[in-house]
C-alpha positions, 0 to 999 in steps of 0.5 A: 885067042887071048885069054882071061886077064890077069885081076887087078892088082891094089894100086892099079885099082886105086887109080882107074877108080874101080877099088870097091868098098869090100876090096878097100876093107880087105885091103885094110885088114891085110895090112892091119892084121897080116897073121890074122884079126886081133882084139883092139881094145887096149884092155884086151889084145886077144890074138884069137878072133872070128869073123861074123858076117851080118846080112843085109835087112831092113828097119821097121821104118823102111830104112835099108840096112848094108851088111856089117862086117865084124869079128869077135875076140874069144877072150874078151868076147867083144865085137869089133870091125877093122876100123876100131881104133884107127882113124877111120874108126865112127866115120861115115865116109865110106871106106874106100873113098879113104883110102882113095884119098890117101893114095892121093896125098901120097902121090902128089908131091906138094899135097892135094887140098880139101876143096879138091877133094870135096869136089872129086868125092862129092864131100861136104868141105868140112868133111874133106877138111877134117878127112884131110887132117886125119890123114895128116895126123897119121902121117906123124912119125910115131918114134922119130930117132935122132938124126946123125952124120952132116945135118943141115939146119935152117929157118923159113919163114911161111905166109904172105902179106897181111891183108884185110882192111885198107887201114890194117898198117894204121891198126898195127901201129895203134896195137903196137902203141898200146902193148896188144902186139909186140914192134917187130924189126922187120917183115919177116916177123908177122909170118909163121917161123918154121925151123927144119933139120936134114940129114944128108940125102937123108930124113928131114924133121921139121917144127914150127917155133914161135922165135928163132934164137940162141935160147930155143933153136940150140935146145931143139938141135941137142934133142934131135941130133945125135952129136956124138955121131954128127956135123951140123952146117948152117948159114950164118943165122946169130942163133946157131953160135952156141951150138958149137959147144956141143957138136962140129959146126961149120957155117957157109955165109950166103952174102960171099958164097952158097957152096964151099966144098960140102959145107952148104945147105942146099938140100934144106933149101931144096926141102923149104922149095917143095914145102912152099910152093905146096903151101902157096901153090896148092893150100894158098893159105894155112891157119898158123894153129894147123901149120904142124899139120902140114908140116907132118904131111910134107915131112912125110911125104920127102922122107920116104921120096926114094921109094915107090908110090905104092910103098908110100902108101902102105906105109902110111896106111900100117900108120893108122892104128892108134890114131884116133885121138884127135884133139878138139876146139876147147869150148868157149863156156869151158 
């Protein structure tokens, strides 16, 4: 005769759906807090805190009331939830419809977009979009060190065909002409330019730059490369020349060959690869404005592609404390 089964572990709760909201909070509260509640408020950070439980009631209008989960400092003797200060915090998504969702940004390796959540949730668009942009915002790397050892540098360049009136070449030429838009060279320049480094077998660190040249992207690598400790390979792109002032440098011409011994850029490449076809495949198109956005999730996601599925996650939920700025469309009567 069998006996009882053993409880559901976190994750297995999160696939088969079953993660409840107070497994969700309880969940948050040991990663956010592992020796127990701590004040949020920045003025404060008492380490000493209760919990209050308040039950469920009803408004004098009708309208039911859930139970609120909250604790309070003994120093400050303010009252907070676990959600104060972090992503999460004044959203009425439900808690574990969050966490669901950034399982699934973990786990899916090119990214999983807001109109897929919004039709497996049941969210508005909007809310799915800016959940989703949360979630990006922290995935951003909080203290980013130089990288070191063989770095790989490389640009891409991200986005399709203009598309819209039949005219829109026509409309070009006469912006062109008349000094609204600068003449580009070739085709290349009317897409978002984005320029990656790599450590071998390494991290990747990504940004976007408004031009690819001798005057930024030299700067760029001095600031995120350890040169004292490191080797830089590129291809031969006219602006990674002076860079060999300041750190080894060898180049691999992709005209005669890809790979010459371990001078080569392929795992770059490789990088490029996933990003674009998440990009293409899976968001079809990205605003230029939000592109770093993206860029934080995917960087995310393949710095941390040797470890589990469930590691990934949890880092990336201890990410969330912190992170509720979140910056706003400035008004146009502004």
């Amino acid at each position: 005769m069998h006996g009882e089964p053993n409880p559901k572990g976190e994750v297995i709760k999160l696939t088969d759906g079953t993660l409840t909201e107070a497994d969700a909070r309880a969940m948050l509260e040991r990663i956010r807090w592992p020796h127990g509640p701590q004040c949020p408020f920045p003025d404060c950070k008492g380490e000493e805190a209760y919990r209050i439980e308040v039950k469920p009631s009803v408004r004098k209008s009708g309208k039911p009331i859930g139970p609120r989960h909250i604790f309070k400092c003994k120093t400050c003797k303010r009252q907070f939830s676990v959600t104060k200060g972090t992503i999460f915090e004044d959203s009425k998504i439900p808690l574990r419809t969050w966490i669901m969702v950034m399982y699934r940004m973990c786990v899916s390796k090119k990214g999983v977009s807001a109109h897929q959540i919004h039709r497996e949730f049941g969210l508005h668009y909007e809310a799915a979009w800016f959940m989703c942009h949360r979630i990006r915002y922290a995935m951003q790397e909080k203290n980013p060190g130089q990288l070191k050892g063989i770095i790989e540098a490389d640009e891409a360049y991200i986005g399709g065909k203009q598309r819209g009136h039949p005219t829109w070449k026509e409309r070009i030429q006469d912006e062109i002409k008349m000094g609204l838009r600068a003449k580009r060279k070739d085709y290349r320049m009317d897409k978002a330019i984005v320029f990656g480094m790599l450590e071998r077998d390494g991290k990747a660190r990504t940004m976007h730059v408004d031009q690819a040249t001798s005057k930024n992207l030299p700067t760029i690598m001095r600031e995120n490369i350890d040169l004292k400790n490191s080797r830089l390979i590129t291809d031969a792109h006219p602006a990674y020349r002076l860079i060999r002032k300041h750190l080894p440098h060898d180049v691999i011409r992709h005209e005669v060959e890809y790979v010459n011994g371990d001078v080569h850029i392929q795992g770059m490449e490789n990088y490029w690869s996933i990003l674009k076809r998440g990009i293409y495949g899976v968001f079809h198109h990205v605003d230029e404005e939000f592109l770093p956005c993206y860029l934080s999730e995917f960087e995310f996601r393949f710095n941390r592609r040797k470890v589990p599925d469930a590691d990934r996650f949890y880092d990336l939920l201890r990410n969330v404390e912190g992170r509720l700025a979140w910056y706003l469309q400035p008004s146009s009567q502004a």
